[in-house]
ROPA-61780 format. One record per atom (N, C-alpha, C): x, y negated, z negated; residue in one letter. Coordinates in steps of 0.05 Angstrom, whole numbers, plus 5000, padded with zeros to 4 digits. Each point is the difference from the previous one (the first is absolute). Layout:
<kolros>
XYZa ...
</kolros>
This chain:
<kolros>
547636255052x 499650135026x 501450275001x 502250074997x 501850264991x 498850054987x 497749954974x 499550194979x 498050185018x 497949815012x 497150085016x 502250215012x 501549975021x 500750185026x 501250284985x 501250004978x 500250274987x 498350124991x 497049824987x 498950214999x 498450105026x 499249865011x 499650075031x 501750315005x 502149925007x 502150194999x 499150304984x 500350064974x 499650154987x 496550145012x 498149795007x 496850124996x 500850115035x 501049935016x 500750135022x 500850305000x 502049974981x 502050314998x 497550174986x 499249894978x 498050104987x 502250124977x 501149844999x 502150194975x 500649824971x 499750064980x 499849884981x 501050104967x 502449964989x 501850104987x 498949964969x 499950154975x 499049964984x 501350164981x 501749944980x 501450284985x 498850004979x 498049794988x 499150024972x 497150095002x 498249835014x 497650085001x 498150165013x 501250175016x 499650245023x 499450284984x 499150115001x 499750334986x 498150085020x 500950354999x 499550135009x 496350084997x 498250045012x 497150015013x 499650234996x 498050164984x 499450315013x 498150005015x 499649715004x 497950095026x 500849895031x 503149955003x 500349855016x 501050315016x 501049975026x 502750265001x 502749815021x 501850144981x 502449825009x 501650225011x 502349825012x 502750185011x 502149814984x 502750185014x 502449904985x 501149885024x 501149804992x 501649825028x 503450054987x 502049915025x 502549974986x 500949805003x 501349944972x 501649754995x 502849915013x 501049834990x 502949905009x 502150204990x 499550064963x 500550094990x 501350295025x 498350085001x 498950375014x 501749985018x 500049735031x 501249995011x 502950075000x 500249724979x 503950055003x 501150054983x 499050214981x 501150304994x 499350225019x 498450045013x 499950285013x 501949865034x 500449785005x 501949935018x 503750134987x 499849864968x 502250124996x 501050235000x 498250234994x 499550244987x 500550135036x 499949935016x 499550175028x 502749945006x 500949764999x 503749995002x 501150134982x 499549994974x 501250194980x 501250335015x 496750015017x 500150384998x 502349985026x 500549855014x 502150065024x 502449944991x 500449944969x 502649994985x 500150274986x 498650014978x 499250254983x 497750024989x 499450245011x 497250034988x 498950074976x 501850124985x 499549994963x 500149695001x 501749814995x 500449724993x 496749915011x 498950055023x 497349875010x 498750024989x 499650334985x 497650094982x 499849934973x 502149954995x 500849854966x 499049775011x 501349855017x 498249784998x 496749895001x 499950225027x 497349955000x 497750014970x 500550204985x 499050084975x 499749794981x 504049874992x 499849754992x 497849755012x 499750055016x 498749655008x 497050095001x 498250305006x 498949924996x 497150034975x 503050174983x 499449924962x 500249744989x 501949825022x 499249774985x 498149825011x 498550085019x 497549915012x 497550044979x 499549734988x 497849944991x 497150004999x 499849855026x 497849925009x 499650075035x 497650085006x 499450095035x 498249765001x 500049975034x 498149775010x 498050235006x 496849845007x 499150165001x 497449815015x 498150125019x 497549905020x 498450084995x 496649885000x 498250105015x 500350105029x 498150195006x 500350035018x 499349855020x 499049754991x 498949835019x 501649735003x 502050104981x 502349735000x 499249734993x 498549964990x 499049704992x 502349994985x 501450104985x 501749864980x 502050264989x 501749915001x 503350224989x 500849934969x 501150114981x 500349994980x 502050244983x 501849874987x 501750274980x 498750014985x 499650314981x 499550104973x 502250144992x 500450044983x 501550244986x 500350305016x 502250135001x 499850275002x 498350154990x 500650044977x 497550164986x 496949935006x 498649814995x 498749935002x 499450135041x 500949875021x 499450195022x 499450315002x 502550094979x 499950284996x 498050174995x 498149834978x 498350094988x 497449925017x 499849795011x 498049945025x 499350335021x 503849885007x 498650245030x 500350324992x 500050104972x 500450244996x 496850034989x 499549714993x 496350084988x 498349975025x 500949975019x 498649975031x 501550175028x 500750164978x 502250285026x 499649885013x 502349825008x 502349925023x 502950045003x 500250325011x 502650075002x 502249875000x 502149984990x 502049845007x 500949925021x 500150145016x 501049995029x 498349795019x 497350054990x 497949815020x 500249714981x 501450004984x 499149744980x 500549715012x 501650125015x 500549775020x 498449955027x 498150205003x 498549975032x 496949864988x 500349835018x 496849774990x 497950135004x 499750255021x 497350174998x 501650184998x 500350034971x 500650334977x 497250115001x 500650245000x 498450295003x 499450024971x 499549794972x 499649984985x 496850094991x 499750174981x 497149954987x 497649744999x 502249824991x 499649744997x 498549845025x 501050125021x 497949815016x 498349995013x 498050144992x 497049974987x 499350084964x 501749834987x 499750164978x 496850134989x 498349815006x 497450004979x 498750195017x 500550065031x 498150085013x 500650334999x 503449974992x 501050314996x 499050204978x 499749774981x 498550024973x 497450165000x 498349805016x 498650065003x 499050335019x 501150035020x 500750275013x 501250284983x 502049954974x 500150044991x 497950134977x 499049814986x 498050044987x 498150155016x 498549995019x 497750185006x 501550275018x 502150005005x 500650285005x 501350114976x 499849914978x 500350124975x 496650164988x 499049705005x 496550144992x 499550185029x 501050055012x 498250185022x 502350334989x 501549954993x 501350254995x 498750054983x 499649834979x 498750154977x 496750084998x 498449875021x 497950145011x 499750285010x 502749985015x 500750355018x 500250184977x 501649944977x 500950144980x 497950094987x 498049754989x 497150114987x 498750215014x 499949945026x 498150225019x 501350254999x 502050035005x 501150205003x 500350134968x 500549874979x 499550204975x 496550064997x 498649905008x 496650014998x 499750205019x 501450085024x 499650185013x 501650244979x 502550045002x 501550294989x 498850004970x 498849794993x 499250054962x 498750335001x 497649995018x 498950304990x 501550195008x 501249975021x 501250325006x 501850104978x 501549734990x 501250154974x 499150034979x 497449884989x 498150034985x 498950255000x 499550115021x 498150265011x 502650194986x 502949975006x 501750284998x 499850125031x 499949875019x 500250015027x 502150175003x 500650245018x 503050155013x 500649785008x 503249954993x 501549825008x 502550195022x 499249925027x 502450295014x 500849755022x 502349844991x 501549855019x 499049695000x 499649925021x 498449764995x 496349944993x 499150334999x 497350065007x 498449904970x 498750044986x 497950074982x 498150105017x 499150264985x 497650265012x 498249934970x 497749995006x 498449934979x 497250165008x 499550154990x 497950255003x 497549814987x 500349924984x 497449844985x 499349755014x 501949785014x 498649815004x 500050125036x 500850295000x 500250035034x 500849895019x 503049844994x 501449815014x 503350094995x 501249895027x 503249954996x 500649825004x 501749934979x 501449754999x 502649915018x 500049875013x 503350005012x 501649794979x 501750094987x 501149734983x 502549875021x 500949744988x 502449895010x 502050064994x 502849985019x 502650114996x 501449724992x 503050005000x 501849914999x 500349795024x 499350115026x 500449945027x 496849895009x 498650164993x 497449985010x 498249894979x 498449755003x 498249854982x 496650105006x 500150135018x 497750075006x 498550244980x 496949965002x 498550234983x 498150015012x 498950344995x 497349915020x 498650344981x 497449985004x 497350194984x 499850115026x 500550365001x 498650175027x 496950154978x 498150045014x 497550114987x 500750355009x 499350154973x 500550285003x 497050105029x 499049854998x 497450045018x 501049985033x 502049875000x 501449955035x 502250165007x 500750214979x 501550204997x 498450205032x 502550075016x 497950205019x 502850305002x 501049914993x 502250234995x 503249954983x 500950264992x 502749954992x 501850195009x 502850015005x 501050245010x 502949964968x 499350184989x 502550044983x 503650015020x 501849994981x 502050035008x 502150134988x 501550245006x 501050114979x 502950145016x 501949945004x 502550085017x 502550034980x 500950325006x 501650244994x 502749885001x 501750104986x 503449915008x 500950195024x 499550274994x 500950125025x 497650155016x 498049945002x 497349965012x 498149845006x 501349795020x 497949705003x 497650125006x 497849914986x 497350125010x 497949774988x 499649885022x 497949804995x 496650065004x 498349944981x 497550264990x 498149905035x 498850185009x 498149835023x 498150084999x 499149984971x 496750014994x 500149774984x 496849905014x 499849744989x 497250024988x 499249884986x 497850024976x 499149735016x 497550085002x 498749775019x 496050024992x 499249694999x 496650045002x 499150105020x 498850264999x 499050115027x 496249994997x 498949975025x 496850164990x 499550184985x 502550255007x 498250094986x 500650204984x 500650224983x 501250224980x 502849994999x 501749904981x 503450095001x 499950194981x 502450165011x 500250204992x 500750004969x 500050184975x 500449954966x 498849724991x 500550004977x 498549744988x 502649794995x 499649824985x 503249744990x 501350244995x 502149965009x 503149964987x 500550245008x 498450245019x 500950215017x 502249915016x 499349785026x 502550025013x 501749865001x 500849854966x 501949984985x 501350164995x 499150204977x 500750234994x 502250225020x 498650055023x 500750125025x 502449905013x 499849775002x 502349925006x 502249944990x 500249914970x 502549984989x 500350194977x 499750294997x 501350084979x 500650205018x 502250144989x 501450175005x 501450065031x 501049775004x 502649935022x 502350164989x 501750075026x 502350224995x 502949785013x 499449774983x 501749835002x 501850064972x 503049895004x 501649964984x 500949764991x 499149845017x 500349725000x 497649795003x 498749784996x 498249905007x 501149645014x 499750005026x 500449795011x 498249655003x 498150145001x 497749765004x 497750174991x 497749744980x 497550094996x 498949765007x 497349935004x 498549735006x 497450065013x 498549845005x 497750005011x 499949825019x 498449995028x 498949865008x 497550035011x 498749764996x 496149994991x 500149745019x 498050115015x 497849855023x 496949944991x 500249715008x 497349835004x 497850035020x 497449944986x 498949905026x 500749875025x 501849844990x 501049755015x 502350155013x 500050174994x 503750075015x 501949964987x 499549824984x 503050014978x 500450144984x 503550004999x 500550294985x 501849794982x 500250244982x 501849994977x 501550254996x 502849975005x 502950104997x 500450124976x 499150024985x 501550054971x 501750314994x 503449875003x 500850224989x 502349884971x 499050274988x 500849984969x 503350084999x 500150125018x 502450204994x 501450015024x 503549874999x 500650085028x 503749964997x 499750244987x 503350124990x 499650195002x 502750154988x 500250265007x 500050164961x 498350124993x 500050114973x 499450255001x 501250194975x 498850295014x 498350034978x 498950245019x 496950024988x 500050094976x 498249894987x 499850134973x 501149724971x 502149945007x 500449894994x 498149814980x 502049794978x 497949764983x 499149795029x 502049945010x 499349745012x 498250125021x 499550165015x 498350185020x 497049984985x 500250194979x 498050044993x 498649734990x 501349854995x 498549674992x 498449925021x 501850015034x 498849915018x 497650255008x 500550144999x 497550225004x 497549924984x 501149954976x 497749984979x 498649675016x 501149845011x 498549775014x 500250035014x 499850235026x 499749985028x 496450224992x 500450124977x 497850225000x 498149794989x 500749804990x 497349844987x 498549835015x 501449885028x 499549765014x 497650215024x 501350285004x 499550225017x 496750124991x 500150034968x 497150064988x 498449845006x 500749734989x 497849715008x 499250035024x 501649925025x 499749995027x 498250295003x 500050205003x 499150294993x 496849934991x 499749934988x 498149994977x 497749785023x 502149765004x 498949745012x 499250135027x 500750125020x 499850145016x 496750205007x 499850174973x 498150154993x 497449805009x 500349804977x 497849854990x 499849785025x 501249975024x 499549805016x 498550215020x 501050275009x 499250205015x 496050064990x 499849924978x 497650164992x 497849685000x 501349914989x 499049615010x 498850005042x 502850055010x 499650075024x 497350175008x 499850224989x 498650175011x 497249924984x 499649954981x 497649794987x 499049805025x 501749815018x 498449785008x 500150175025x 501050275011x 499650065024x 497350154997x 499150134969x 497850055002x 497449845000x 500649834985x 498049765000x 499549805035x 501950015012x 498449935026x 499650315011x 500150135003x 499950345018x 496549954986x 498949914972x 497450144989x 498249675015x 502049774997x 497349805014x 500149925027x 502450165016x 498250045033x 498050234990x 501350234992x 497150164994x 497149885002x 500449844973x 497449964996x 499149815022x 502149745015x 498249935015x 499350135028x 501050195000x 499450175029x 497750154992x 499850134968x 497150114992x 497549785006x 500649804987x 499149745001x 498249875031x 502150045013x 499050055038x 498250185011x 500850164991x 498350245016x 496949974983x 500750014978x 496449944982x 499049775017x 501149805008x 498249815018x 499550065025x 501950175012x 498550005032x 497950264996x 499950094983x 497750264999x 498149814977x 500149884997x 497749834990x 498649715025x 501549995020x 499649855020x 498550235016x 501550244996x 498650165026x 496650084990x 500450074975x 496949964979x 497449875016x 501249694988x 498749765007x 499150015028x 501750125013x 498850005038x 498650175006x 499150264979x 498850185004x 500950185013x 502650055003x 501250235008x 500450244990x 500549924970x 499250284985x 498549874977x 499350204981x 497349994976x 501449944980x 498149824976x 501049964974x 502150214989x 498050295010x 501550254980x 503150085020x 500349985014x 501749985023x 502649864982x 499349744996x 502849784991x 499550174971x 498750014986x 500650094970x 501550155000x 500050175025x 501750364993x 503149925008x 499949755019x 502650065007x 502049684986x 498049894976x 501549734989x 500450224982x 498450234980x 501750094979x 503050195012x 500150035019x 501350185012x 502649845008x 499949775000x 502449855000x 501449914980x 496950044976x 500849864981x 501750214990x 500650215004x 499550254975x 499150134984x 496749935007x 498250004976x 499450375003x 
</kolros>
C-alpha cells in the first residue's frame, strides 16, 4: 500500500528522478532548474560576502567547479532529471540559450520552435537569394554594356536606360527609361562664387537652341572659379520624379587631378543626358507632327463629304465638287 501511494505521489508531482537513463533530446527544449546542491552553497556564499567578500568569491568558484552535474526540465515538466555539465553546455550553446535565461522555462531560446525556425530560416534564405538573382539579371547588362558609372547611377546610351544600383543602406534598384527623361538642370557651384546654372535642358515642342552637347559645353567650361564646390545633376521624369545626383561635394581647386576626374564624369553623364534630351525633343516633335497631319487629314476628309452631300442634293454640279475636292486635296 506505501509502495502504490508513492508512486501515486511521484505521478502527481509529475517528477521523476533518473541519473542513468535520461539524456538530453534535440528535439525536446529544456530549462535548467536548481538543485540542493545550488541552494546551500549560494546560501553560504551570500553569508560569506557579509564576512568577506574575496573569501565568498573563492568560494563560490570552488563549489561551483566542483559541480558536476545540472538538473534539468522539459518545459512541460513531465519529468526532471541530472546530466552532466558539459553535456547541458553543449545542449544549450547548440540551441542559443543564453546563460542567463537558462534558467527561465519560456527562454527566448531559438529552440522553441526549433523546426519551424528552421524552416523560416530556410526560405528567407531562398528568398534572399531570389532578390540576389534578380537583381544581378537586372545590373548584368549595364555593366556588360560599359554603362557611365556616376554614383549610384549606370547611364547606358545603348540599352537607353539608368540603372539605380543598391547601396550599403539602401537595397533598393530600379530601371528609369531615357524616353521619360523631360529635362535636366546641371549643377556646378564655385568656392568663392556660389552659382547654381538656371538653365535647364528640357523636351520642348519645339527648336532648342545648338545641337547635343551645346548647352553642356556653355555651361561648364571656362568658369572663373578657383575652387570647385559642388557638381551634379538633377533630371526630371514624366512622372515628376527626380533624381539628385551629385558627384562632387567638397571643396577642390580647379584644375586640379581630383577636379578634373570629377569634371571628366560630370561632362559625360551631362553629354548623354544632352544627347538624350535632343533625341526625345525631335521624337516629341515627330508625334506632334503626326497627329497636327491626321486631324488634317480628317478635317480634309470632312469637308470632301459635305461638298459631296451638297453634290448629291443638287446644290452645286459634278464639275463644281471636282474643282473644289482637288483644291483641298492639293491637287
Amino acid at each position: 500500500m506505501s509502495e502504490k501511494n508513492e508512486v501515486s505521489k511521484n505521478t502527481e508531482s509529475k517528477k521523476v528522478t533518473n541519473y542513468n537513463e535520461y539524456h538530453l533530446n534535440n528535439d525536446v527544449s529544456y530549462y535548467r532548474k536548481y538543485t540542493n546542491y545550488q541552494w546551500i552553497t549560494g546560501a553560504i556564499t551570500v553569508l560569506l560576502l557579509l564576512w568577506n567578500p574575496f573569501i565568498a568569491v573563492i568560494f563560490w568558484i570552488i563549489t561551483w567547479s566542483l559541480e558536476k552535474k545540472v538538473k534539468v526540465s522539459p518545459e512541460n515538466e513531465s519529468i526532471w532529471f541530472t546530466v552532466p555539465k558539459e553535456e547541458w553546455k553543449q545542449y544549450r550553446e547548440s540551441h542559443n540559450i543564453p546563460i542567463y535565461k537558462q534558467y527561465s522555462k519560456n527562454h527566448a531560446a531559438k529552440f522553441d520552435n526549433d523546426v519551424t525556425n528552421e524552416k523560416k530560416i530556410e526560405a528567407k534564405d531562398q528568398h534572399n537569394q531570389e532578390l540576389q538573382a534578380e537583381y544581378q539579371k537586372a545590373v548584368a547588362p549595364f555593366k556588360n554594356d560599359g554603362a557611365i558609372k556616376a554614383g549610384r547611377y549606370y547611364f547606358d546610351p545603348h540599352r537607353e536606360e539608368i540603372f539605380m544600383d543598391t547601396t550599403l543602406l539602401d537595397k533598393t534598384y530600379k530601371i528609369y527609361k531615357f524616353s521619360d527623361i523631360v529635362s535636366f538642370t546641371p549643377i556646378e557651384e564655385g568656392h568663392n562664387e556660389t552659382k547654381k546654372h538656371g538653365i535647364t535642358r528640357a523636351v520642348v515642342g519645339g527648336a532648342i537652341a545648338g545641337g547635343a552637347g551645346a548647352v553642356v559645353g556653355a555651361m561648364t567650361g571656362g568658369k572663373n572659379y578657383d575652387y570647385i564646390n559642388k557638381l551634379g545633376v538633377v533630371i526630371t521624369f514624366k512622372n515628376n520624379e527626380n533624381i539628385r545626383l551629385i558627384l562632387l561635394d567638397a571643396n577642390f581647386k580647379k584644375g586640379s587631378f581630383v577636379a578634373n576626374s570629377y569634371y571628366q564624369k560630370f561632362h559625360d553623364v551631362c553629354g548623354v543626358l544632352d544627347a538624350t534630351i535632343s533625341k526625345n525633343t525631335q521624337r516629341l516633335q515627330l508625334e506632334q507632327q503626326k497627329k497636327l497631319t491626321h486631324s488634317q487629314n480628317i478635317s480634309t476628309a470632312d469637308e470632301i463629304e459635305k461638298f459631296k452631300k451638297l453634290m448629291d442634293n443638287g446644290v452645286i454640279t459634278q464639275g463644281e465638287f471636282e474643282a473644289k475636292k482637288k483644291q483641298l486635296l492639293n491637287l
